[in-house]
C-alpha positions in Angstrom: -4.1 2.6 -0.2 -6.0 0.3 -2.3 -5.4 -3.6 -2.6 -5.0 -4.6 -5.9 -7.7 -6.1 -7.7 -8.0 -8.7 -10.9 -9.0 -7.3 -13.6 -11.9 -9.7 -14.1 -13.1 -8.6 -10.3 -13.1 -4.4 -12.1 -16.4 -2.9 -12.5 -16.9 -1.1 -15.5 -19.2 1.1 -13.8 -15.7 2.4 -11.5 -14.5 3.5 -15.1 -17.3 5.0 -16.6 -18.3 6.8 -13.7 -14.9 8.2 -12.6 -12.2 7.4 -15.4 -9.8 5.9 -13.9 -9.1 3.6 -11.0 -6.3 4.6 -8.9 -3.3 2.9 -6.6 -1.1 4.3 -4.4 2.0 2.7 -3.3 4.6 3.6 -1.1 8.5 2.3 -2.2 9.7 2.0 1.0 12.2 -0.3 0.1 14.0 2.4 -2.0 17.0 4.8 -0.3 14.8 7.7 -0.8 10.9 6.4 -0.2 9.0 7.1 -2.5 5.2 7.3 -3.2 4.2 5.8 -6.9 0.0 6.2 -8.2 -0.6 3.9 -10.9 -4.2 2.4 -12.2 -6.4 2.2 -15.2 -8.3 4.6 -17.0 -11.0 4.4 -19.3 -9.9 3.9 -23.2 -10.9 7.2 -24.7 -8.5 9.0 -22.0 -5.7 10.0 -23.2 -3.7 11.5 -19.7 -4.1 11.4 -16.5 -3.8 14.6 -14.4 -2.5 13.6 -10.7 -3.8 16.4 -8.5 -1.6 16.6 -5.2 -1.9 19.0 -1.7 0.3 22.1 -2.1 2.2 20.7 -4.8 2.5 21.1 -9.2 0.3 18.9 -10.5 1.6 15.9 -12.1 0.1 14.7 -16.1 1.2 11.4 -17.1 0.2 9.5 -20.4 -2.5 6.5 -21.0 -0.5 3.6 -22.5 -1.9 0.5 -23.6 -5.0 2.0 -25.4 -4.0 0.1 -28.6 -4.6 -2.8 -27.2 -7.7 -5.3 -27.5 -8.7 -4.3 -23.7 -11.3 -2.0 -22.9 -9.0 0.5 -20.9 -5.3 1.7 -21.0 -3.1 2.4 -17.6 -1.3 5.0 -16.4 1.8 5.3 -13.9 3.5 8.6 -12.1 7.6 8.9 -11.6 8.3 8.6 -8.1 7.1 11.6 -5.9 8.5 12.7 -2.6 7.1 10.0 0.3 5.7 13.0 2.1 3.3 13.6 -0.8 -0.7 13.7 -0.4 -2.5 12.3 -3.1 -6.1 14.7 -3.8 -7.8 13.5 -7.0 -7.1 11.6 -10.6 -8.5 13.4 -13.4 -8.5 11.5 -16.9 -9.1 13.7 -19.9 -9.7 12.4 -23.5 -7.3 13.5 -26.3 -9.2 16.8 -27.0 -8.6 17.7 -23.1 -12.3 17.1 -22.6 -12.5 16.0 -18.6 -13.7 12.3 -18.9 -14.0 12.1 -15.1 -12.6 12.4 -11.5 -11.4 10.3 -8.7 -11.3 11.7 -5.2 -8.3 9.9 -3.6 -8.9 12.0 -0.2 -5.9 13.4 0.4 -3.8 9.9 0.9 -0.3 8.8 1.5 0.8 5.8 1.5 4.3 6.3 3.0 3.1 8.1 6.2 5.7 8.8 8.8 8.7 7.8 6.2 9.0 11.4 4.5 
């Protein structure tokens, strides 16, 4: 799990070079835990394709690319606590691949699946 980070503290190179910057975080404090991946992506992406171990792979939006920031965000529903976490793909609006993020197989909620 990454620590979040100020935005003023985010390289631009961590955007260009892989298209999105990526959280994990584990909602342990829910009935059910659940694992979350949020982060930023570059502001041509348009989605974000969550690639996760033995499991359908999840596609979320890019909001906030209307804005006057260089970037827009992007957030999964809540997946199972058990989940592992393999790589963030970020594609631009024609489904051209924009760049990847090797998360490493992560979860943030170990032992509470």
């Amino acid at each position: 799990t990454r620590h979040p980070i100020g935005i003023n503290h985010l390289e631009s190179s961590i955007l260009n070079g892989h298209g999105t910057y990526t959280y994990l975080e584990c909602l342990s404090w829910r009935r059910r835990p659940a694992v979350v991946v949020v982060g930023l992506a570059r502001a041509d992406a348009a989605v974000v394709q969550i690639e996760l171990f033995k499991r359908p792979l999840v596609e979320v939006p890019v909001f906030g690319r209307d804005k006057s920031v260089p970037m827009g965000a992007f957030a999964s529903p809540p997946l199972p606590a058990d989940v592992l976490v393999n790589r963030a793909t970020a594609f631009d609006a024609t489904g051209r691949m924009i760049g990847s993020e090797n998360l490493k197989a992560v979860s943030p909620c170990r032992g509470l699946g």
